[in-house]
C-alpha positions as CSV (number, residue, x, y, z in Angstrom):
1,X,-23.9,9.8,11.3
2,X,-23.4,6.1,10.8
3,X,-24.6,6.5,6.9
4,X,-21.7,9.0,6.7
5,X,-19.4,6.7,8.1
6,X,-20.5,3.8,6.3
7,X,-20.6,6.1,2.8
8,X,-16.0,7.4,3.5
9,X,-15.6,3.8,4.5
10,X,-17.2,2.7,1.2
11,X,-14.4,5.1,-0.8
12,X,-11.4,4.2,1.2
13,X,-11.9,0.4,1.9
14,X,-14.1,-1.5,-0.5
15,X,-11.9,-0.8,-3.6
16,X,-9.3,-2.6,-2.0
17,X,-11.0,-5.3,-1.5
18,X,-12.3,-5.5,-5.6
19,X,-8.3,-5.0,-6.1
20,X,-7.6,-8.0,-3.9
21,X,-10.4,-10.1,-5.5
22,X,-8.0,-9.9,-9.0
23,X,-4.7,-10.1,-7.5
24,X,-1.4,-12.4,-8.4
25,X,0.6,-13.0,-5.7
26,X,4.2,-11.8,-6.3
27,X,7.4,-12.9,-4.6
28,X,9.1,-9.9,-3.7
29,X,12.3,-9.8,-2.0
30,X,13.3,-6.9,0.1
31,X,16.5,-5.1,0.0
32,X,17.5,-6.8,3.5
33,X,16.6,-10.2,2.5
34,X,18.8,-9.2,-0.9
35,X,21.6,-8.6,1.7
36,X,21.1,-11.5,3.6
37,X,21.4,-13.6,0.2
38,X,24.9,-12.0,-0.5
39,X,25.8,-12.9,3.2
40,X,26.4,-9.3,3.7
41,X,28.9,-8.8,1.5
42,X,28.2,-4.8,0.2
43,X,29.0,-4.6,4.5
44,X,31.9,-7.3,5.5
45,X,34.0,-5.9,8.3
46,X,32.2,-2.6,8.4
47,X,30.8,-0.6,11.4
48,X,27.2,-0.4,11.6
49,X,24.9,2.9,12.6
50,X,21.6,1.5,11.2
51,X,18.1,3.7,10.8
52,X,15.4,1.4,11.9
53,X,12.6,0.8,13.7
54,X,10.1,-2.4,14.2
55,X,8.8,-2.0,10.3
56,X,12.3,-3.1,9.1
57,X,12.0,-6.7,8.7
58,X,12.7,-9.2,6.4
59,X,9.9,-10.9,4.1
60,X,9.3,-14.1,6.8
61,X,9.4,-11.0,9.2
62,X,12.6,-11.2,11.2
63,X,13.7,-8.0,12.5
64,X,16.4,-6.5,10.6
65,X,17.8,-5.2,13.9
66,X,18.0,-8.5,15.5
67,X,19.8,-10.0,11.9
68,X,22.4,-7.2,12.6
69,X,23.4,-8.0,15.9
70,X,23.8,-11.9,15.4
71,X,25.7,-11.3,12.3
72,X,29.2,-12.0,12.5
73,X,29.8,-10.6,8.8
74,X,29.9,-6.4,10.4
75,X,29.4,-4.9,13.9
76,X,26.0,-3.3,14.5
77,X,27.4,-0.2,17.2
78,X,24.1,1.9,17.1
79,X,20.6,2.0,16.4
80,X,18.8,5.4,14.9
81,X,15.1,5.8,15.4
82,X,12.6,7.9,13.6
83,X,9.2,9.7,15.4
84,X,6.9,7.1,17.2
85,X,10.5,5.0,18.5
86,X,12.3,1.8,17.7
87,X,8.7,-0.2,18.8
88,X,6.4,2.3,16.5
89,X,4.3,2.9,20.0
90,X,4.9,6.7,20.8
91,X,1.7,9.0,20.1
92,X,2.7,11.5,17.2
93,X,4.3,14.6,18.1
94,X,5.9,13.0,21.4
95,X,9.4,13.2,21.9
96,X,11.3,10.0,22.2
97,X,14.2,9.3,24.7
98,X,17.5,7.3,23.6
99,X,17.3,3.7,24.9
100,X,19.5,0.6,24.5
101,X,18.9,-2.6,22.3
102,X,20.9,-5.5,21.2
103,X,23.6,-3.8,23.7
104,X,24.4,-1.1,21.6
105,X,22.5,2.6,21.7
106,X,19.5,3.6,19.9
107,X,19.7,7.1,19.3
108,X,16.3,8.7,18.8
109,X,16.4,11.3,16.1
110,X,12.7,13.1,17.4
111,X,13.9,14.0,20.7
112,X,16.4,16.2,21.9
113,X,18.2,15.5,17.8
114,X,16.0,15.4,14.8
115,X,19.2,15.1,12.7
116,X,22.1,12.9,13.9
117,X,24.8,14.4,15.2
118,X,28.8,13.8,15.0
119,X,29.2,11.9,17.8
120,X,26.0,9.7,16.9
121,X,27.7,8.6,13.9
122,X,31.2,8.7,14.8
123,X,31.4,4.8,16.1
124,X,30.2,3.2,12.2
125,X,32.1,3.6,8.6
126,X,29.0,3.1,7.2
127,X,24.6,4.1,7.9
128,X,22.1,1.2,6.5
129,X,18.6,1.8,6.1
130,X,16.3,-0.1,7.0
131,X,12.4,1.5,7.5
132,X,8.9,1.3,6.0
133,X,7.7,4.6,4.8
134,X,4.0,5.1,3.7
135,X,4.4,7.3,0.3
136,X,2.7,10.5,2.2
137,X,4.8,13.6,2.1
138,X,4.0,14.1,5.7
139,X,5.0,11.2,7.2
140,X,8.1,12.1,9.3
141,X,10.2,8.8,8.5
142,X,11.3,10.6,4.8
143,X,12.0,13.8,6.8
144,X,14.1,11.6,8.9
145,X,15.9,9.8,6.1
146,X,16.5,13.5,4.7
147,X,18.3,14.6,7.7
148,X,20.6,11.2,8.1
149,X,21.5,12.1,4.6
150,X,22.5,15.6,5.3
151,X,24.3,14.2,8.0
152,X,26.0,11.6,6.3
153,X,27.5,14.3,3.5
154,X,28.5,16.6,6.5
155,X,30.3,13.5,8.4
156,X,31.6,11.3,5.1
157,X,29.7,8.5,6.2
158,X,29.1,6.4,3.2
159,X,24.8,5.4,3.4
160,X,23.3,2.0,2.0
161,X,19.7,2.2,1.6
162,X,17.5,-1.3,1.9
163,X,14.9,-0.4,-0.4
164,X,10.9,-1.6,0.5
165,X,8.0,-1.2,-1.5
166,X,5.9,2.0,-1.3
167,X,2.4,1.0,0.6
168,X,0.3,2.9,-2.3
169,X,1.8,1.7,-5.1
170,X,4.4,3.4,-7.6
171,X,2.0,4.9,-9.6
172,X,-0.1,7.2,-7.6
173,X,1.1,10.9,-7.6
174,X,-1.7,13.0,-6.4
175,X,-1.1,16.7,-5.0
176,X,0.3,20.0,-5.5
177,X,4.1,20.7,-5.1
178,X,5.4,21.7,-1.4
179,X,5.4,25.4,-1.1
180,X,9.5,25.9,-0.7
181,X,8.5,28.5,2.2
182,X,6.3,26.1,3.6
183,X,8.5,23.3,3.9
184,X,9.0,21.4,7.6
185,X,9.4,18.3,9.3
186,X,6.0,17.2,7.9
187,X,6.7,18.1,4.6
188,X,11.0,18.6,3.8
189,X,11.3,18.6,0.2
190,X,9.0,20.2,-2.7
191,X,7.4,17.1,-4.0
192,X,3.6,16.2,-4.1
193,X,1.7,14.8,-0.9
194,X,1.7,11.3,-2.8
195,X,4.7,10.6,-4.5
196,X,4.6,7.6,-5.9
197,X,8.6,6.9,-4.6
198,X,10.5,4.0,-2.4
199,X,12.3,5.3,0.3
200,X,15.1,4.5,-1.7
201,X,14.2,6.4,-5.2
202,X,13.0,9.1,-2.7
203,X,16.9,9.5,-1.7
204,X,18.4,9.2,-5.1
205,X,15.3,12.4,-5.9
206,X,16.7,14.6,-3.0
207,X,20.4,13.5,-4.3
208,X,20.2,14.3,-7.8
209,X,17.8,17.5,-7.5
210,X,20.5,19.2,-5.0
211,X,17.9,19.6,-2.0
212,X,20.1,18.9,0.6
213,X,21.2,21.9,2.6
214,X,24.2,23.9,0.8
215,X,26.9,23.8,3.0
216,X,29.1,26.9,2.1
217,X,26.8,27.5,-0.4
218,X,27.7,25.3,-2.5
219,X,25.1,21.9,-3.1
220,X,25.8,19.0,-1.5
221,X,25.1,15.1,-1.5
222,X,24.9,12.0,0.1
223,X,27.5,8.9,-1.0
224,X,24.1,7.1,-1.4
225,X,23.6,3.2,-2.5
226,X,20.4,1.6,-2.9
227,X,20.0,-2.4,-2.4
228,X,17.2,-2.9,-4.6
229,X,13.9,-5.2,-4.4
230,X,13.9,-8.0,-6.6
231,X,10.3,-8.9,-8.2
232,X,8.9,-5.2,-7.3
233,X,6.5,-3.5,-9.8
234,X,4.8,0.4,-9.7
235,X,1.5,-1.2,-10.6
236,X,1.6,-3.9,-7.2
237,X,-1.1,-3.0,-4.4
238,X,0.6,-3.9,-1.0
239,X,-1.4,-7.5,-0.9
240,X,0.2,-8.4,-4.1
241,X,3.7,-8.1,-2.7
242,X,2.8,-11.0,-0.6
243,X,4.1,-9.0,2.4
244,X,2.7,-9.3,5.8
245,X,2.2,-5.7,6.9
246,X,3.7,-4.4,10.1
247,X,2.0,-1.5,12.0
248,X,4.5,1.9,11.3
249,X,3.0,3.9,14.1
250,X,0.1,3.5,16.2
251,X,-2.6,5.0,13.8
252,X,-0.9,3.4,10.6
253,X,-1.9,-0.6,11.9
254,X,-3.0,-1.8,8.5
255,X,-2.5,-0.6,4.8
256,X,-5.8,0.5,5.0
257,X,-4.7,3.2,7.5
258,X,-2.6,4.4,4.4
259,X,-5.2,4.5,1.9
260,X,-7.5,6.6,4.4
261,X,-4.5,9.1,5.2
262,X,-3.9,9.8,1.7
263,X,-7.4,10.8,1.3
264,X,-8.3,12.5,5.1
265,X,-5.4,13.4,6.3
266,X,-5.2,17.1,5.9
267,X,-9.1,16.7,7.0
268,X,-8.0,16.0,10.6
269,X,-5.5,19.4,11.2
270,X,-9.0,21.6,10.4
271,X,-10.9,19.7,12.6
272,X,-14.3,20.3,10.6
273,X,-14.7,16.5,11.0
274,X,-13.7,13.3,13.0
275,X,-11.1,10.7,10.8
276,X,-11.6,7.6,13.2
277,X,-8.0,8.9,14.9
278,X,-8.6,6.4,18.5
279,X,-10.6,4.3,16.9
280,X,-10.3,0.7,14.9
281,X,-10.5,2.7,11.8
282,X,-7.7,5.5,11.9
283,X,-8.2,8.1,9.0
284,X,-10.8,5.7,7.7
285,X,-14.1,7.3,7.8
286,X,-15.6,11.2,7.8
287,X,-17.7,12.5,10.7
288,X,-19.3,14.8,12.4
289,X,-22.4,14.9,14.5
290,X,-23.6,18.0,12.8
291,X,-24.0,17.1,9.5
292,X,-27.0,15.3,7.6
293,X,-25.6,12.3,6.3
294,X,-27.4,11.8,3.3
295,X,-27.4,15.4,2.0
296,X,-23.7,15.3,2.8
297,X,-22.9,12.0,0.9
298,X,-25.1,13.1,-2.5
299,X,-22.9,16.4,-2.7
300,X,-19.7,14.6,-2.4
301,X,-20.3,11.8,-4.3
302,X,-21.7,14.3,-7.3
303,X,-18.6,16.3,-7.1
304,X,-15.9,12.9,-6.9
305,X,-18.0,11.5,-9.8
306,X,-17.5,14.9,-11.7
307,X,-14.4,14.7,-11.3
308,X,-13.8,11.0,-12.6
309,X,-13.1,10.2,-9.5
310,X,-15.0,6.7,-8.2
311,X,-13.4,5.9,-5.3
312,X,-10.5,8.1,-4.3
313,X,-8.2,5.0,-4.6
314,X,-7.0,6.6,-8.0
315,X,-6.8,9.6,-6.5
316,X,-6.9,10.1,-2.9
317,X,-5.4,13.9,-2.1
318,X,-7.8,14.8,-4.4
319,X,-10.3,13.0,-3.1
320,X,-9.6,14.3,-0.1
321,X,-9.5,17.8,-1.3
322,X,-12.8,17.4,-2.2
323,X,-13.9,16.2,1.3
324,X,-12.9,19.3,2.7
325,X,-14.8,21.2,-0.1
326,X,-18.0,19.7,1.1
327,X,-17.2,20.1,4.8
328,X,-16.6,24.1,3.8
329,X,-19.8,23.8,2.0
330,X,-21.7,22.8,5.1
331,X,-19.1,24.4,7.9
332,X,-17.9,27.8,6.2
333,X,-17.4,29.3,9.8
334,X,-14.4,26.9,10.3
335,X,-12.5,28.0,6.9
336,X,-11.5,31.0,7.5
337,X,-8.0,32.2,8.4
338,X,-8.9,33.5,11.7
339,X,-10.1,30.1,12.9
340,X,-7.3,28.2,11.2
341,X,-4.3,30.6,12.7
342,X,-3.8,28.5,16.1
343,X,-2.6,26.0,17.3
344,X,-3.1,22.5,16.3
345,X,-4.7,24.0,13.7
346,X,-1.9,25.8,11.9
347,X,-0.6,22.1,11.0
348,X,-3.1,22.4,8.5
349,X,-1.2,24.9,6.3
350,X,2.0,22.8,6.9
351,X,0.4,19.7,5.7
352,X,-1.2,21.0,2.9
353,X,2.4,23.1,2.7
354,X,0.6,24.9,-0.4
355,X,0.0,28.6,-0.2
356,X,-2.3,29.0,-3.2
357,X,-4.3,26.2,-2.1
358,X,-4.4,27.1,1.5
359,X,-5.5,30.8,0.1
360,X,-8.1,30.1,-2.0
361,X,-9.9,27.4,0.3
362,X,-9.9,29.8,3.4
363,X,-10.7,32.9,1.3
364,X,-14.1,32.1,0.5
365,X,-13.0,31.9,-3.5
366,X,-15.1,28.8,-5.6
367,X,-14.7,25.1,-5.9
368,X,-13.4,25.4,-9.1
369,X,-11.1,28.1,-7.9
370,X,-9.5,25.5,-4.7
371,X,-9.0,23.1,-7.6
372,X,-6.6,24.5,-9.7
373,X,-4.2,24.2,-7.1
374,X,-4.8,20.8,-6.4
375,X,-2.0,19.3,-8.4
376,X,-0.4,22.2,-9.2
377,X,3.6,21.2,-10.4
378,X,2.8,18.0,-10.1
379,X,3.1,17.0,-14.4
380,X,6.2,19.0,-13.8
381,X,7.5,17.1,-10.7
382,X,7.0,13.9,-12.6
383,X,9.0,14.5,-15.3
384,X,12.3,15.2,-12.8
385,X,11.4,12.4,-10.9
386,X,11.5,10.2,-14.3
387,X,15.1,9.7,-13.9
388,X,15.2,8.7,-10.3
389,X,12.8,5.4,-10.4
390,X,14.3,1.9,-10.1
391,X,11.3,-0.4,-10.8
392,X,8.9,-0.7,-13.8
393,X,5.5,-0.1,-14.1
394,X,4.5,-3.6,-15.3
């Protein structure tokens, strides 16, 4: 077992640390420390309901909530909070109570609400933004952003977005298309798992491609503004923004977290193998007790280097995908529809949110078979998304 562990760890954590060896520090400023610089100008006089939790912070790491309330330039009158609450503490999938902060309410939007309601946002003129996302599909805090959106257009409350740098980079997209019948709270939109967006070119996306709900059935969108990042490039890993990084929920503590979710991730719904969840490692390593590490490691690492994958840095859903090829290869019994029907284990099909995918890995069909869906409408999805990005590559 400890050669499997050491072999995932190996994929997910040492090319990061070759990427680090040959990196240039950059100095990136963040949307909020843009607004801070123009003494809040885009803001002066306005009301403030602002999406947040303890993520948002400037680059020396002040809490954007905190700059808020001291500013004398608007009027902070509410705080909205994603899943895992304002302090990024609550277990996933717990429901989190409204609470009280700087004197003014925080309004939980994963409790009794998952989308704000009027009253929430009838105290403010305008929403600000202010969250780190992780650049997986199935990370609530986009779902989130989503529904403030839709609620913004439904309310006309204007929404200023504080863009942040996506953890993975602006270049990786890696996975199939959502399913649109398969889309949730872990997965709210048809893009791919990795998207390769801000939070910010992620709005202007669900903007321009209609995919709010229609409201009398007509398509509807968001008065959306993005504050940009100054100094922000696609190409920049997370330690060449020369940002500290601040724990987004309690099994994303480190960037590394991110890397390994991209990759295991889905591997943790089936529940063929352990992904370091309650451990230092979360979604870092691969294991089970009944599997022989070495024959285990030579049939992954034959089918990854196949693939031209060497790492799964490049690539990590498919990576990943591969993973669960090999634990299907060993554990057959436990891909099968029957055992993947209940409960948690349906979270699978939502995460992987792909039903040709989800089909042909459960139906017994080939490797090769699994792997035409992989990244199916994905060439397609990056075309639209052309349009929509801020930031170049370089």
């Amino acid at each position: 077992m400890n050669k499997l562990y050491y072999f995932i760890l190996y994929i997910v954590v040492l090319l990061h640390h070759e990427l680090v060896n040959a990196q240039e520090l950059n100095d990136i400023r963040l949307g909020i420390d843009n607004l801070i610089e123009m003494n809040f100008s885009p803001l002066a006089g306005k009301r403030i309901a602002l999406l947040t939790n303890t993520s948002g912070r400037t680059r020396d790491l002040e809490l954007t909530a905190d700059i808020f309330s001291k500013t004398e330039e608007c009027t902070l009158t509410s705080i909205l909070t994603p899943e895992h609450g304002f302090y990024a503490t609550a277990p996933a999938g717990q429901e989190v109570g409204n609470d009280t902060l700087f004197s003014v309410p925080i309004y939980s939007l994963y409790g009794k609400y998952r989308r704000p309601t009027k009253s929430m946002l009838e105290s403010c003129d305008i929403v600000v933004v202010d969250i780190q996302d992780i650049g997986i599909r199935s990370y609530t805090y986009i779902s989130t952003l989503y529904n403030v959106m839709d609620a913004c257009s439904e309310y006309g409350k204007p929404l200023l977005i504080l863009d942040r740098p996506n953890p993975l980079g602006g270049m990786i997209v890696d996975g199939s298309i959502a399913d649109v019948d398969m889309l949730s709270f872990v997965g709210i939109v048809p893009i791919p798992y990795l998207h390769g967006m801000t939070i910010g070119e992620f709005a202007l996306f669900v903007n321009g491609e209609g995919l709010l709900p229609k409201r009398n059935g007509k398509n509807v969108k968001a008065d959306l503004q993005i504050l940009k990042m100054k100094h922000w490039k696609r190409s920049l890993i997370w330690e060449q923004t020369g940002l500290k990084f601040v724990p987004t929920s309690p099994n994303i503590p480190t960037v590394n977290a991110i890397r390994g979710a991209a990759m295991t991730g889905p591997i943790g719904e089936i529940g063929s193998a352990g992904i370091g969840i309650g451990t230092s490692f979360p979604f870092q390593y691969c294991a089970s007790p009944d599997i022989q590490p070495d024959e285990f490691q030579a049939y992954v690492k034959e089918n990854l280097q196949l693939l031209g994958i060497q790492h799964g840095i490049d690539k990590p859903y498919s990576a990943g995908i591969e993973l669960l090829l090999a634990l299907r290869h060993f554990f057959p019994q436990q891909f099968t529809p029957d055992y993947v029907k209940d409960e948690p284990k349906s979270m699978f099909r939502k995460i992987i949110a792909n039903n040709d995918l989800v089909n042909a890995l459960l139906s017994g069909r080939s490797d090769d078979d699994v792997r035409e869906y992989i990244n199916k409408g994905k060439a397609e999805f990056e075309i639209r998304r052309e349009k929509y990005l801020l930031y170049p590559s370089y």
